[in-house]
C-alpha positions as CSV (number, residue, x, y, z in Angstrom):
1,X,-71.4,15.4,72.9
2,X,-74.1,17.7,72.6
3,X,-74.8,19.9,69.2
4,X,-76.9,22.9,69.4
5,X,-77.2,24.2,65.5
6,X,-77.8,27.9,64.9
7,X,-80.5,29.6,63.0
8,X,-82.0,27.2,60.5
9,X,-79.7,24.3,60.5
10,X,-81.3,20.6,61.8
11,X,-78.8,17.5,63.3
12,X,-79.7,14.2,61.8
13,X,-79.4,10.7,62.6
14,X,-78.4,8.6,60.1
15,X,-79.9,4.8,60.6
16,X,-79.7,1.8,58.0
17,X,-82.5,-0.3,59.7
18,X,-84.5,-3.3,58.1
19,X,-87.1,-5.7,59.9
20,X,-87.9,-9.1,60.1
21,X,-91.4,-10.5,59.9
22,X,-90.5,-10.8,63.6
23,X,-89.8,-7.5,64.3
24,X,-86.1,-8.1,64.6
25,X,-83.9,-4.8,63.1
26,X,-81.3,-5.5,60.8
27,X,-78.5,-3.2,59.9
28,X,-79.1,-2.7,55.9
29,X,-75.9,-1.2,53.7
30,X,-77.6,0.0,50.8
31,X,-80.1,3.1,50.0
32,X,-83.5,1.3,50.7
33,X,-84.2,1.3,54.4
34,X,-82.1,4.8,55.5
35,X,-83.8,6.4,58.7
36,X,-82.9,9.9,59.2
37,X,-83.8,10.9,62.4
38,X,-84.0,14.7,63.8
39,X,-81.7,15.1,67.1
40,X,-82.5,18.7,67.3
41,X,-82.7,22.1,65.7
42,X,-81.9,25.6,65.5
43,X,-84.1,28.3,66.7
44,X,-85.5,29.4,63.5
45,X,-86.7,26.0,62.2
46,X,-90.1,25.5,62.2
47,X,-92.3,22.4,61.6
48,X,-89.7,20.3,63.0
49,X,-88.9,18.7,66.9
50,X,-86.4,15.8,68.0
51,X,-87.8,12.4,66.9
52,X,-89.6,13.4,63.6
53,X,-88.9,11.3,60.8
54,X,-87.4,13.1,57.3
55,X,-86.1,12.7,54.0
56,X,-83.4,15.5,53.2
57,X,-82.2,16.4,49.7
58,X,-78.5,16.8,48.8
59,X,-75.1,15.2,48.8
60,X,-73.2,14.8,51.6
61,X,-70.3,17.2,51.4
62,X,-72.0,19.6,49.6
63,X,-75.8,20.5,50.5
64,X,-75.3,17.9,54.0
65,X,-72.4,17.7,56.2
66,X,-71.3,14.9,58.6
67,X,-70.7,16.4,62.1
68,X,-67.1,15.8,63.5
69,X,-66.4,12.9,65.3
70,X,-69.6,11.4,64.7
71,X,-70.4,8.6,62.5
72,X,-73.6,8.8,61.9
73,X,-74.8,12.4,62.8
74,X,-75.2,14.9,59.4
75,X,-76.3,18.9,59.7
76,X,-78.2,20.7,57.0
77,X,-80.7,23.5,56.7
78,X,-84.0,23.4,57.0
79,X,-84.9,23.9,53.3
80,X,-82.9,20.5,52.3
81,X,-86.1,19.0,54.2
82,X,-87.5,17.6,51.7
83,X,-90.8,15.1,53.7
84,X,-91.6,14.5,56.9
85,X,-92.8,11.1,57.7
86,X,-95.7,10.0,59.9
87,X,-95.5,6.5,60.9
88,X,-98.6,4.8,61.7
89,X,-98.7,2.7,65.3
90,X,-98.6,-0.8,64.6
């Protein structure tokens, strides 16, 4: 399915990844290691495009919502943005 948010909103990607000394990802259940990726965004977001890296602020349910049908896709406005993160090349 394909989301196109309006105004400010963003679609995230929720991951839980870890690595290995090997480079080997592994799936991690608990708050260290969450990878929210943005999918895309409305037209009035700025600062922002598919790919980035972010940390949001808010509780799901309240400030974030999970799209329907998805499992691992969230929308939220722009403002809940709280940091985007640029990872070095290794």
């Amino acid at each position: 399915m394909k989301y196109r948010p309006r105004n400010d909103y963003v679609v995230l990607k929720l991951s839980n990844i870890d690595k290995t000394a090997a480079g080997v990802v592994i799936p991690k259940a608990n708050a260290e290691g969450r990878v929210w990726t943005v999918v895309t965004c409305g037209p009035k977001v700025e600062d922002l495009k598919p790919g980035d890296v972010v940390t949001p602020m808010g509780e799901v349910g309240q400030d974030i919502a999970l799209l329907p049908r998805e499992m691992d896709l969230y929308i939220l406005r722009q403002e809940n943005i709280l940091l985007v993160t640029e990872l070095d090349d290794e």
